[in-house]
Backbone as a ProteinNet text record, in pm:
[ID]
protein_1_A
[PRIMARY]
XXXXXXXXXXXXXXXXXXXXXXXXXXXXXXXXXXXXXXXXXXXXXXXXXXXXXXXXXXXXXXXXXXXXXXXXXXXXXXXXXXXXXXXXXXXXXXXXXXXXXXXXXXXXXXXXXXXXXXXXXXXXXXXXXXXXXXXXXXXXXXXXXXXXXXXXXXXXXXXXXXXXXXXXXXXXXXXXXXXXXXXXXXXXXXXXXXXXXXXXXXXXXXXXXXXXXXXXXXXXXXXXXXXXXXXXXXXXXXXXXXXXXXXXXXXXXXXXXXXXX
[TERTIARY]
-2339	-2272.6	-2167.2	-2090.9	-1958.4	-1986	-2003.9	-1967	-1876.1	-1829.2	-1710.4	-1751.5	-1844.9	-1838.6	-1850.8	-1885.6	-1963.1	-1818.9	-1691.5	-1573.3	-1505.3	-1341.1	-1269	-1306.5	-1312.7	-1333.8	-1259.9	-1232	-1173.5	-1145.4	-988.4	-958.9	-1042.8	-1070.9	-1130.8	-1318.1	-1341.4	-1454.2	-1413.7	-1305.7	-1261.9	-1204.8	-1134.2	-1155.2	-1269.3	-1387.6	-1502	-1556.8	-1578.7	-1625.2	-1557.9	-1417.2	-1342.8	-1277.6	-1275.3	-1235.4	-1338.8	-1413.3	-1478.5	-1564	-1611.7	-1783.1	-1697.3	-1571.3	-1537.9	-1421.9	-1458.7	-1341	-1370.8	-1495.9	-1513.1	-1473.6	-1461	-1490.8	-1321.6	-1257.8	-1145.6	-1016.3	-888	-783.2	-742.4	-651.9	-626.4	-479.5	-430.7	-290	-323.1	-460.5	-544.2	-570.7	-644.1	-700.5	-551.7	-492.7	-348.4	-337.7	-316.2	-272.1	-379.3	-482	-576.2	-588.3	-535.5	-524.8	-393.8	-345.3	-208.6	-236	-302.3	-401.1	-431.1	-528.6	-611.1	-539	-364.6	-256.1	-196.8	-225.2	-159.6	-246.5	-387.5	-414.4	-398.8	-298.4	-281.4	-178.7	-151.4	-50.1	-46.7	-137	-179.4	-40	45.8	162.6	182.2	191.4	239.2	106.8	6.6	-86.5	-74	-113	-48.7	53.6	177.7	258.8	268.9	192.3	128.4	53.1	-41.9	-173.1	-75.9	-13	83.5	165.4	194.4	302.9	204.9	122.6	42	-26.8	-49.4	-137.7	17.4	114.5	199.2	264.3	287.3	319.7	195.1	62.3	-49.5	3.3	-8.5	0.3	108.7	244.9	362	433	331	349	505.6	553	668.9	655.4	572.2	566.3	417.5	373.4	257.7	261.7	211.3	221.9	33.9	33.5	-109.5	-104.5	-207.3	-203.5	-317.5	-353.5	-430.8	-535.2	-610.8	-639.7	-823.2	-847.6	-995.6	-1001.6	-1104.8	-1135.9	-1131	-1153	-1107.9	-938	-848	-709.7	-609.8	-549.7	-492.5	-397.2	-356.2	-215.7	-249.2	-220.2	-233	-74.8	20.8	134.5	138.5	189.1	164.3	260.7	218.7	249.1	340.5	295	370.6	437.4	523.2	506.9	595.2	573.1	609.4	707.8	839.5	867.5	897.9	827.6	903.3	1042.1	1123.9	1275.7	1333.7	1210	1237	1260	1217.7	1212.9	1250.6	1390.7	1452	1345.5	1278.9	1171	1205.9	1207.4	1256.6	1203.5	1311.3	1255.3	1113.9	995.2	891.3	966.7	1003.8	1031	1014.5	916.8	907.8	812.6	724.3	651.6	527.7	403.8	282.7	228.2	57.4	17.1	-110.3	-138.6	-244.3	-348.9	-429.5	-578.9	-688.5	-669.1	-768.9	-704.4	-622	-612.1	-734.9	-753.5	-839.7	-848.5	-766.3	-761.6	-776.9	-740.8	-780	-927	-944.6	-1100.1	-1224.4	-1177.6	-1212.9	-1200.2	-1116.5	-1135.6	-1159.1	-1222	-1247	-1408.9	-1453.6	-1592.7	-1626.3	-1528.4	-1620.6	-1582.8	-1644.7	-1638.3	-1459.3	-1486	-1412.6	-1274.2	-1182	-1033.6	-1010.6	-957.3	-952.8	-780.5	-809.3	-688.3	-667.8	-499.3	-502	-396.3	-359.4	-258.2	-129.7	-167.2	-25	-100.2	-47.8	-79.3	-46.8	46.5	80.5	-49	-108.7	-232.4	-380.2	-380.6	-503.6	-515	-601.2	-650.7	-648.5	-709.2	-726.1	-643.5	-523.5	-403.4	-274.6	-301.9	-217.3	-197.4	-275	-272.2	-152.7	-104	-7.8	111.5	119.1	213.7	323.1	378.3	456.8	552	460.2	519.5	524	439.1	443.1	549.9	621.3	713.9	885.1	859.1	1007.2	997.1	872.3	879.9	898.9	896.7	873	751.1	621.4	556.7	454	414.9	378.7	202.4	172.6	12	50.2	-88.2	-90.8	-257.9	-283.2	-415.4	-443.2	-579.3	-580.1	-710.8	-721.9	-854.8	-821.9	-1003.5	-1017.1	-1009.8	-992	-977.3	-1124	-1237.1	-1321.1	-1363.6	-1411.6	-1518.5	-1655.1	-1751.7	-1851.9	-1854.5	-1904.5	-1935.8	-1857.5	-1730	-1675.3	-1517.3	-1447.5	-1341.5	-1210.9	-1125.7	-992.7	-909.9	-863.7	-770.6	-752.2	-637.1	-601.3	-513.9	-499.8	-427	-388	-231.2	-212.7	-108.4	-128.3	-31.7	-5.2	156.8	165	329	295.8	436	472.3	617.7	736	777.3	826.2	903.9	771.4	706.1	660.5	505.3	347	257.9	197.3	129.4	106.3	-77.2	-144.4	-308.9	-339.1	-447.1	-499.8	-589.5	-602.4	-706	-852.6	-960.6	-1050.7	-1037.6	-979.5	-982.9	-854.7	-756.6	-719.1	-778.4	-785.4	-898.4	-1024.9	-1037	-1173.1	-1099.2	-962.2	-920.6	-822.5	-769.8	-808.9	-903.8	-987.2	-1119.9	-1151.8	-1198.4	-1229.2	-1133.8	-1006.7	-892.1	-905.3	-909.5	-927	-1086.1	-1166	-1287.5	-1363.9	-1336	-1318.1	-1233.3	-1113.7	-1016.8	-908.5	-785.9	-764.3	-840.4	-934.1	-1028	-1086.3	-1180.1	-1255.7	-1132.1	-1029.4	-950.7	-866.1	-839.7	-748.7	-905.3	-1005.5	-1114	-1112	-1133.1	-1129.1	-1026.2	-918.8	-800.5	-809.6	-843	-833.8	-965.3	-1048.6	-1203	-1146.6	-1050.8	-996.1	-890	-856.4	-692.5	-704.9	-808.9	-858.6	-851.3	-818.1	-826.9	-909.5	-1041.7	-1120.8	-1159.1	-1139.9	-1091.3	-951	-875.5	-767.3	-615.7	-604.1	-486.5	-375.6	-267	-218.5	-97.7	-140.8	-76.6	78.5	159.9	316.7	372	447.3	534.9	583.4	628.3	709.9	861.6	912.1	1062	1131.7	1162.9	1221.3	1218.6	1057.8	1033.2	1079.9	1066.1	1126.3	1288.8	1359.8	1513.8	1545.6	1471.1	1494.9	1417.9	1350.6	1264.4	1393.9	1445.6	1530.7	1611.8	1687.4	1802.8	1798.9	1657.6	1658.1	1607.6	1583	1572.3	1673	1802.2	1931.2	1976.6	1915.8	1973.8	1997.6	2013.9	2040.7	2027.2	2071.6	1958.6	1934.6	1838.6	1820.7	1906.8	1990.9	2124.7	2178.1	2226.7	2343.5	2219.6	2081.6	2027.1	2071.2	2027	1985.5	2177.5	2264.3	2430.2	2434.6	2349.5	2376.1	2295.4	2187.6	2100.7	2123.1	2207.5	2250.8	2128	2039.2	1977.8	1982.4	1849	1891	1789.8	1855	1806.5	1605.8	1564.9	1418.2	1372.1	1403.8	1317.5	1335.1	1454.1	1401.8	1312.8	1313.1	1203.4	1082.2	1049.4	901.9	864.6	986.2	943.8	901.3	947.2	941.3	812.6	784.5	681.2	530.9	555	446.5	390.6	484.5	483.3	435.9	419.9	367.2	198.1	205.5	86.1	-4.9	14.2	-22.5	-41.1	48.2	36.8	-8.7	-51.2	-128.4	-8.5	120.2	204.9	235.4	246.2	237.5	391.6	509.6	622.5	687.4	805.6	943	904.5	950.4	916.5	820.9	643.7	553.4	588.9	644.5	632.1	708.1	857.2	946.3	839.7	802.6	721.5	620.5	582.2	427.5	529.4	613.7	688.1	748.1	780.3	889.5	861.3	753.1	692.8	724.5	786	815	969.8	1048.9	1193.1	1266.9
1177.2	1160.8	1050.1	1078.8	941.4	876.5	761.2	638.8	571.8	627.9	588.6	443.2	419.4	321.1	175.6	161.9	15.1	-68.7	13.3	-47.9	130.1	47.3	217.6	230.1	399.2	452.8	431.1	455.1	426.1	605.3	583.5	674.1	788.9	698.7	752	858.9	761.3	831.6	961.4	921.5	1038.6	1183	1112.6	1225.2	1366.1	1254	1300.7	1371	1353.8	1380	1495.6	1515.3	1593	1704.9	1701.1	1761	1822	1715.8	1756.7	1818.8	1835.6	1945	2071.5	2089.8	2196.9	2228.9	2261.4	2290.8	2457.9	2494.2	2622.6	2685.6	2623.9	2708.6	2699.9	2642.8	2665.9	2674.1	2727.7	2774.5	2623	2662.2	2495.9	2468.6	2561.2	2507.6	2420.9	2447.5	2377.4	2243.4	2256.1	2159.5	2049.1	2086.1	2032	1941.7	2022.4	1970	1855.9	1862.1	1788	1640	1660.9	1521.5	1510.6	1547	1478.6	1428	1495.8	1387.9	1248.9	1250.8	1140.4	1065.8	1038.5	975.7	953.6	1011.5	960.5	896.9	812.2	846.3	687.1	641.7	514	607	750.4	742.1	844.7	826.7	998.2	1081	1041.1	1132.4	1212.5	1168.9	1203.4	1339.6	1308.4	1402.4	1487.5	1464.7	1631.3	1655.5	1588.9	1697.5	1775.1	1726.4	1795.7	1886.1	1855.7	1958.4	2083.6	2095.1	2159.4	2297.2	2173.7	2222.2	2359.4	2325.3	2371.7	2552.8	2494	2612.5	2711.8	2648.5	2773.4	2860.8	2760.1	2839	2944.8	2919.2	3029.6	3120.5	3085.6	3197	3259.7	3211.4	3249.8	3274.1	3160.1	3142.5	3133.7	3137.3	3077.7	2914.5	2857.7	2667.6	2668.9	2526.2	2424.4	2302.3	2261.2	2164	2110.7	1963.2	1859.7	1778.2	1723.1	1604.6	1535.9	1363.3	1299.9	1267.7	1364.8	1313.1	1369.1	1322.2	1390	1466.7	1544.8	1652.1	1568.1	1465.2	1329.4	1296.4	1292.5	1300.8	1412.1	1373.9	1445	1546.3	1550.3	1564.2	1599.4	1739.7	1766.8	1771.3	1636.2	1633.7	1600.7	1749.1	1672.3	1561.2	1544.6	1437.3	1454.7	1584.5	1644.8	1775.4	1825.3	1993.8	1972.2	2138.5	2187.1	2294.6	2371.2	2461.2	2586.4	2685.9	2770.2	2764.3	2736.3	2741.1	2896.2	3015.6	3187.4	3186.5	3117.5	3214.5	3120.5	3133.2	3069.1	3059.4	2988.2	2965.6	2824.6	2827.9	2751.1	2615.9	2486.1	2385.2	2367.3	2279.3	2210.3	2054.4	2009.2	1858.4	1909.2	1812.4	1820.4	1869.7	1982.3	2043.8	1998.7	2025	1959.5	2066.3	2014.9	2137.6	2043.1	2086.9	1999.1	2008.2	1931.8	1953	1989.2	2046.8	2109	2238.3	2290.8	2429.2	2495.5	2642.9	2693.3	2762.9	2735.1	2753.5	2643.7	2523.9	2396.8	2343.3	2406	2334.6	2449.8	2572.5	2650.6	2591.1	2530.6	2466.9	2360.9	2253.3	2184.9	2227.3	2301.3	2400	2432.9	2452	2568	2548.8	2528.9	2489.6	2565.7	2714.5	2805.7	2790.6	2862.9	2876.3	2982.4	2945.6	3017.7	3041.4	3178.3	3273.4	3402.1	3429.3	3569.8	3639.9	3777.7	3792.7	3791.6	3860.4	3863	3719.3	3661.6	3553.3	3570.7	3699.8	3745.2	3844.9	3920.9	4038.6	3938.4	3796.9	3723.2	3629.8	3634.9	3555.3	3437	3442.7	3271.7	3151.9	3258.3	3165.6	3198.8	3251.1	3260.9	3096.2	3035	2898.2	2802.1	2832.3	2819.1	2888.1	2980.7	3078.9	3015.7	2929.7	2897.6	2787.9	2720.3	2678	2771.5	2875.9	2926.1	3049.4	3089.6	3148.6	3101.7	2942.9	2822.5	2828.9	2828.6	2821.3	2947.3	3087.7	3197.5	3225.4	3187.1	3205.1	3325.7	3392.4	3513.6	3538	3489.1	3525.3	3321.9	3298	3176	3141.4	3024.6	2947.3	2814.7	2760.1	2631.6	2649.4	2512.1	2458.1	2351.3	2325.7	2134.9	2076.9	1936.9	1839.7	1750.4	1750	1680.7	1603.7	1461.1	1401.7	1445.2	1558.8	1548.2	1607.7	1532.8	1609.5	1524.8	1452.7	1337.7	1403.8	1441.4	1510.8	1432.5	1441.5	1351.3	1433.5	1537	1594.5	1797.1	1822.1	1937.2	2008.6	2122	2167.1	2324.3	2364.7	2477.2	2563.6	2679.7	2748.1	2910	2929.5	2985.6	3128.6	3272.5	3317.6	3358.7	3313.5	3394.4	3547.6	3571.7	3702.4	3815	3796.6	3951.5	3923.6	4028.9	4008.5	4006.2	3910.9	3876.4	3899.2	4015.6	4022.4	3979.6	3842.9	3795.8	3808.2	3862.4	3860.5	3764.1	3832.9	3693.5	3630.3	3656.9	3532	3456.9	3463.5	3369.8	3273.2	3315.6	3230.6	3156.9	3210.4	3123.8	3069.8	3092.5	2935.3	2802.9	2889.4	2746.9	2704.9	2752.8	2695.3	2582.4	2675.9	2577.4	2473.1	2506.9	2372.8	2259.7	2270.7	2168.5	2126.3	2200.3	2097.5	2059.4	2097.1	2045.6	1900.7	1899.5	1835	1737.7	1851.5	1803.6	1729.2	1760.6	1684.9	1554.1	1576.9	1449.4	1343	1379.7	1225	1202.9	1289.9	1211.9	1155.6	1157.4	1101.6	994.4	970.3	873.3	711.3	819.4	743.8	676.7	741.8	688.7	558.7	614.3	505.5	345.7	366.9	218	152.2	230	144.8	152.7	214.7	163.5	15.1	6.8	-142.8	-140.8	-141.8	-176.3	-64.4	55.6	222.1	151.3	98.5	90.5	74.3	152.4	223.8	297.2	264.2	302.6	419.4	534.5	630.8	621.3	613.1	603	738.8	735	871.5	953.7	1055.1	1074.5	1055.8	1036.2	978.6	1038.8	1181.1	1201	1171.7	1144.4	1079	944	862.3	713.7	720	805.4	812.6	828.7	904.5	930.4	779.4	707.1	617.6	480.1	476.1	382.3	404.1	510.2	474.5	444.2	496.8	486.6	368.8	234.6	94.3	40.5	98.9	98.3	42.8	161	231.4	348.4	412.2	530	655	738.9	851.7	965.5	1013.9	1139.4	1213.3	1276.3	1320.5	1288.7	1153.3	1081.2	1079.3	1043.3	1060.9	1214.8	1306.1	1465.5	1471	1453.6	1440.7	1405.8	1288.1	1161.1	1229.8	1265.8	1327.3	1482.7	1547	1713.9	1790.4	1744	1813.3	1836.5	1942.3	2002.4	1888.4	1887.9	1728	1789.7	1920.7	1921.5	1860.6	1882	1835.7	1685.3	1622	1470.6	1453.8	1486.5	1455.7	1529.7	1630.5	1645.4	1541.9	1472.7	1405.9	1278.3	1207.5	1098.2	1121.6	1215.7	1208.7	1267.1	1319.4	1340.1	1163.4	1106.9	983.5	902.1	889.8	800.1	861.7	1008	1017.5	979.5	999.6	948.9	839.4	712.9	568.4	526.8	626.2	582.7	457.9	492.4	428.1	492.9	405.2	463.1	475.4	433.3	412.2	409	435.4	433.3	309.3	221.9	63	9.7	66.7	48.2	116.8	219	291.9	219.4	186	107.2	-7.6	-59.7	-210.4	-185	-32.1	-50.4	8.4	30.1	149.9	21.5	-107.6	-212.7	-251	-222.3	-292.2	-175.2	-72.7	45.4	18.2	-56.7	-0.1	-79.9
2091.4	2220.5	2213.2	2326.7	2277.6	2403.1	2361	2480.6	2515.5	2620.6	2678.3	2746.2	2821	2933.8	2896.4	2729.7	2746.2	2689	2625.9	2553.6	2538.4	2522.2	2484.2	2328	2351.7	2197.4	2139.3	2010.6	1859.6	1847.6	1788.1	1791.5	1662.4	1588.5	1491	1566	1680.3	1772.8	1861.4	1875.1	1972	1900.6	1809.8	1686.5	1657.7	1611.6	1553.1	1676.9	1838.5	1921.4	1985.5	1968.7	2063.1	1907.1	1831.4	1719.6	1604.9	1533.5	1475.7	1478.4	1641.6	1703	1707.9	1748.1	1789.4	1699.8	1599.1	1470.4	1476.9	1507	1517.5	1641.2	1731	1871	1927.5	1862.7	1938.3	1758.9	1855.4	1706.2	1683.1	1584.5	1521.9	1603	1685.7	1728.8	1859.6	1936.6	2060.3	1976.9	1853.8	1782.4	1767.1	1755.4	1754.9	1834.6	1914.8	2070.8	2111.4	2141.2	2103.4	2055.6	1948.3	1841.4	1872.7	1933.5	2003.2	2161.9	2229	2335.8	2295.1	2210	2173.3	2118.8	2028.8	1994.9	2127.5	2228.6	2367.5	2487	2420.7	2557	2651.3	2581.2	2689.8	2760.3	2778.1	2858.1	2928.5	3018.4	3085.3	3138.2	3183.7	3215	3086.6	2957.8	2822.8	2782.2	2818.9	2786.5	2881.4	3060.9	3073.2	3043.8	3024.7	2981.7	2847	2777.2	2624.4	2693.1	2741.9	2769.4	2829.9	2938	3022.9	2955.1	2869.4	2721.6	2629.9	2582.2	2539.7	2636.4	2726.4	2789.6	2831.3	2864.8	2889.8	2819.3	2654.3	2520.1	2434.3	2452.9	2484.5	2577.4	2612.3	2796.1	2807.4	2724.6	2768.6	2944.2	3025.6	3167.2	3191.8	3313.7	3356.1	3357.4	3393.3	3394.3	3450.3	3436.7	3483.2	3517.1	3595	3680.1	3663.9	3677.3	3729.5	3737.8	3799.9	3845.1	3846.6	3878.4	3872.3	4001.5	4077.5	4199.2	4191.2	4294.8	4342	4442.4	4481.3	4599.7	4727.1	4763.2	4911	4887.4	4821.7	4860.4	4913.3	5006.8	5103.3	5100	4936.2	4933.7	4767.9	4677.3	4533.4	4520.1	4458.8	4465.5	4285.6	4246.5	4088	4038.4	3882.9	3860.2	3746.9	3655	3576	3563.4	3529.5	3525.8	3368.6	3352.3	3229.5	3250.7	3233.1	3260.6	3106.4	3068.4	2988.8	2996.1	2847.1	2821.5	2833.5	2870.8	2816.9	2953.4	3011.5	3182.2	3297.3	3391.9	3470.9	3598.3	3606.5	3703.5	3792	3934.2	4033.9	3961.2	3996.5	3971.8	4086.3	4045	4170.7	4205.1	4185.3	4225.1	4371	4439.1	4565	4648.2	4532.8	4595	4597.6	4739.8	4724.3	4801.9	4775.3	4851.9	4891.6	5012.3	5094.3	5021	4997.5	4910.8	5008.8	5104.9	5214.5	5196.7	5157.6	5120.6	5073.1	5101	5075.3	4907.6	4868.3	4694.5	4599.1	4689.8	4612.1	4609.5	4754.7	4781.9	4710.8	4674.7	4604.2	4416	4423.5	4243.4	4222.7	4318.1	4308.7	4314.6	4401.8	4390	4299.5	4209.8	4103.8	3953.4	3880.6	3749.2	3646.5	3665.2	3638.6	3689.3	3658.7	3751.5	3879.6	3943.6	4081.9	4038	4076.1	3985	4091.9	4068.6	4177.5	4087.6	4094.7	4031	4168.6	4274	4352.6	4465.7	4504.7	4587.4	4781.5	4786.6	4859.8	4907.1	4811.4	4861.1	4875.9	4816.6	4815.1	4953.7	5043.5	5114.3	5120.9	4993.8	4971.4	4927.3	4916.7	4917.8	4994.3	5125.6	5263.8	5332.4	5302.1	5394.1	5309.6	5156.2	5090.2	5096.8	5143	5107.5	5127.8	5267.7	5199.5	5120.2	5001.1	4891.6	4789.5	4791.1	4685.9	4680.9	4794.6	4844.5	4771.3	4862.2	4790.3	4683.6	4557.8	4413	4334.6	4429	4398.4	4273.6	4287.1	4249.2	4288.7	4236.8	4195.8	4183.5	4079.7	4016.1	3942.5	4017.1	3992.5	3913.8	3845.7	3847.5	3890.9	3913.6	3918.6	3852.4	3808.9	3701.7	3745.5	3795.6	3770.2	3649.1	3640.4	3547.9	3563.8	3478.6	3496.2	3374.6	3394.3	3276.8	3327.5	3246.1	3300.2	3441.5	3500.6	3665.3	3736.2	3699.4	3758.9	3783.8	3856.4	3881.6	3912.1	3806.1	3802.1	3815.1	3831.3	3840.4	3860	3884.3	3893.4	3799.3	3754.3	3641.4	3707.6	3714	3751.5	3688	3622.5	3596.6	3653.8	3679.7	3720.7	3652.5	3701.7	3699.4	3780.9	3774.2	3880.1	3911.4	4013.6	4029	4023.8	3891.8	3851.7	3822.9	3904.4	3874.3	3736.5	3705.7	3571.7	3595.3	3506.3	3518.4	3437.1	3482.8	3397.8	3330.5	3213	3129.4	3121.8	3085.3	3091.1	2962.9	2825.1	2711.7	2804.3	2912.4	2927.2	3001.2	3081.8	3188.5	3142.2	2997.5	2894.8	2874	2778.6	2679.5	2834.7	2908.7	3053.2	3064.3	3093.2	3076.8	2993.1	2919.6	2761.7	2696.5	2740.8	2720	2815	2925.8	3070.9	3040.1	3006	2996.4	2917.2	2765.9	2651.4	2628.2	2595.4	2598	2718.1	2788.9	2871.3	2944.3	3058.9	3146	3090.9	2996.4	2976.4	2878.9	2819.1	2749.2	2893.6	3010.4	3078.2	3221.3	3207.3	3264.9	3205.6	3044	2970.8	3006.1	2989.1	3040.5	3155.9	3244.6	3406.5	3437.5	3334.8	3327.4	3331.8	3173.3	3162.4	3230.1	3312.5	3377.7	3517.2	3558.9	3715.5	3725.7	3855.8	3951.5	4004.8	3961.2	4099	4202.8	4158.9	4242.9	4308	4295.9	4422.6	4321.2	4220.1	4127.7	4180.2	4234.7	4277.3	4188.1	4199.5	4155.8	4129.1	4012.7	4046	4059.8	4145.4	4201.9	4089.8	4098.3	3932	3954.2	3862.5	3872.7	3986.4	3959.4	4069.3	4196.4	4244.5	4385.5	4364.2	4286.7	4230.6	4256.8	4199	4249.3	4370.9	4455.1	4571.1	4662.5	4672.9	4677.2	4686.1	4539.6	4522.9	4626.6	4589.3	4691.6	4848.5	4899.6	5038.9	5037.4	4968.6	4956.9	4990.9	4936	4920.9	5059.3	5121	5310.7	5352.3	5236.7	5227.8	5324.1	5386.3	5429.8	5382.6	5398.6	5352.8	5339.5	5406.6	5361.3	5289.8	5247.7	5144.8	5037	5037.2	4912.5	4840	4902.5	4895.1	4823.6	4882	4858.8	4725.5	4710.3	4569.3	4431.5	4494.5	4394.1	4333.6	4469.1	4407.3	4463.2	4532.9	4608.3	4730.8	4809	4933.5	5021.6	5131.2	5251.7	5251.4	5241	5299.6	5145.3	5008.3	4896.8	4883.7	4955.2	4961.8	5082.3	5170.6	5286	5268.9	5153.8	5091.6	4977.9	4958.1	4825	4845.6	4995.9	5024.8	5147.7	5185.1	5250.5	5167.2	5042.9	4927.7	4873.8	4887.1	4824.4	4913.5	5062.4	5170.7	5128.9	5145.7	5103.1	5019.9	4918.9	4791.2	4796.3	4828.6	4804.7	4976.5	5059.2	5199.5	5252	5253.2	5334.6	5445.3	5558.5	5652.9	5717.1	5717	5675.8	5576.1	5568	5488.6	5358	5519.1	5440.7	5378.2	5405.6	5335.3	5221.2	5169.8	5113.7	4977.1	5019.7	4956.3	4872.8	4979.3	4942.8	4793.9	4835.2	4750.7	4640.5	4625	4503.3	4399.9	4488.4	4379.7	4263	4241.1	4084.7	3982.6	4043	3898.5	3918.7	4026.3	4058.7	3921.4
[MASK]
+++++++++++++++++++++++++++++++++++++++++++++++++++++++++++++++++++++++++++++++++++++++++++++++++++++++++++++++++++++++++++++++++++++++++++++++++++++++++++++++++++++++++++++++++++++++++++++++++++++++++++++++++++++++++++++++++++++++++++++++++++++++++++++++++++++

């Protein structure tokens, strides 16, 4: 067993623990990916976007997107995405989806991935529809991110335009990638660089650019002008970000953001 809690592992432990048990059970290009986790893991942005990287070049998805949160935050505003270079798929900057949704609170339930192919004919993801409409997303997944029975995060991939049926070896190697690997080194990760539980999540850049400038004075308009974007994805981006960092204003928001500006 690996012990995480009493000091951080040695990479040489994490190795032997996350690689060497499972040399059989998974291909060597996962195994890869993998030992390129564990070379990243002071830097959880850097690993999902490996992990990300990884499941959509399997999958040959349109892109993936995750993030760092638990089933009690308000707001699943990722932190990374990935996009396929084969397939012109809408940028996400901007996009969030309430974590009381009924597809989130469904994968945070259940060990497995909560998967549809048309998202439009599924129920259980009408209370989304529409972000998943603005992103033109299609046949989507989500998989939790867990250490153990301890839940850090969300992991979602998805394609555009055209229904994509998912197979069950895909939905195993999501599986088996997010809770093998992904899940428990970015649990790992999050173990050692907590404050106290009170870590304050950093925005991802793009919310950071948009962030800056309205420090500036800026408004939403002249940001949205400055940046080349449209005025509603800075006012999702800046109100994803009050969320997240529980500012209750502009100006709180500014305040709690200055230590990355």
């Amino acid at each position: 067993m690996l012990d995480y809690t009493e000091r951080p592992p040695s990479i040489r432990a994490l190795k032997r623990h996350f690689l060497d048990r499972n040399r059989r059970a998974f291909r060597p290009e996962t195994l890869s990916c993998a030992a390129h986790l564990i070379l990243n893991l002071d830097d959880s942005r850097e690993m999902l976007r490996l992990g990300l990287q990884h499941m959509v070049s399997q999958l040959g998805a349109s892109r993936a997107d995750a993030g760092v949160l638990t089933p009690v935050d308000p707001v699943y505003a990722p932190q990374e995405f990935y996009y396929n270079e084969a397939v012109e798929a809408p940028n996400c900057d901007g996009v969030a989806y309430s974590n009381r949704a009924a597809a989130l609170r469904t994968a945070w339930a259940r060990p497995k991935p909560v998967f549809c192919t048309n998202v439009r004919d599924t129920p259980l993801f009408q209370d989304s529809m529409g972000e998943f409409e603005r992103i033109q997303t299609t046949s989507i997944v989500f998989q939790q991110l867990t250490l153990g029975r301890r839940p850090v995060g969300i992991s979602c991939i998805d394609y555009v335009r055209e229904e994509h049926e998912w197979k069950s070896g895909e939905l195993e190697f999501v599986h088996g990638f997010c809770t093998e690997f992904l899940g428990p080194l970015i649990g790992i990760h999050e173990y050692w660089n907590e404050d106290s539980g009170n870590t304050l999540r950093k925005p991802t850049e793009s919310e950071l650019d948009a962030i800056r400038l309205a420090a500036e004075g800026l408004s939403c308009k002249e940001i949205a002008r400055q940046l080349g974007k449209s005025y509603r994805t800075i006012e999702n981006q800046l109100r994803n970000a009050r969320l997240m960092l529980d500012a209750k204003t502009l100006p709180e928001l500014i305040k709690k953001c200055e230590i990355w500006f």
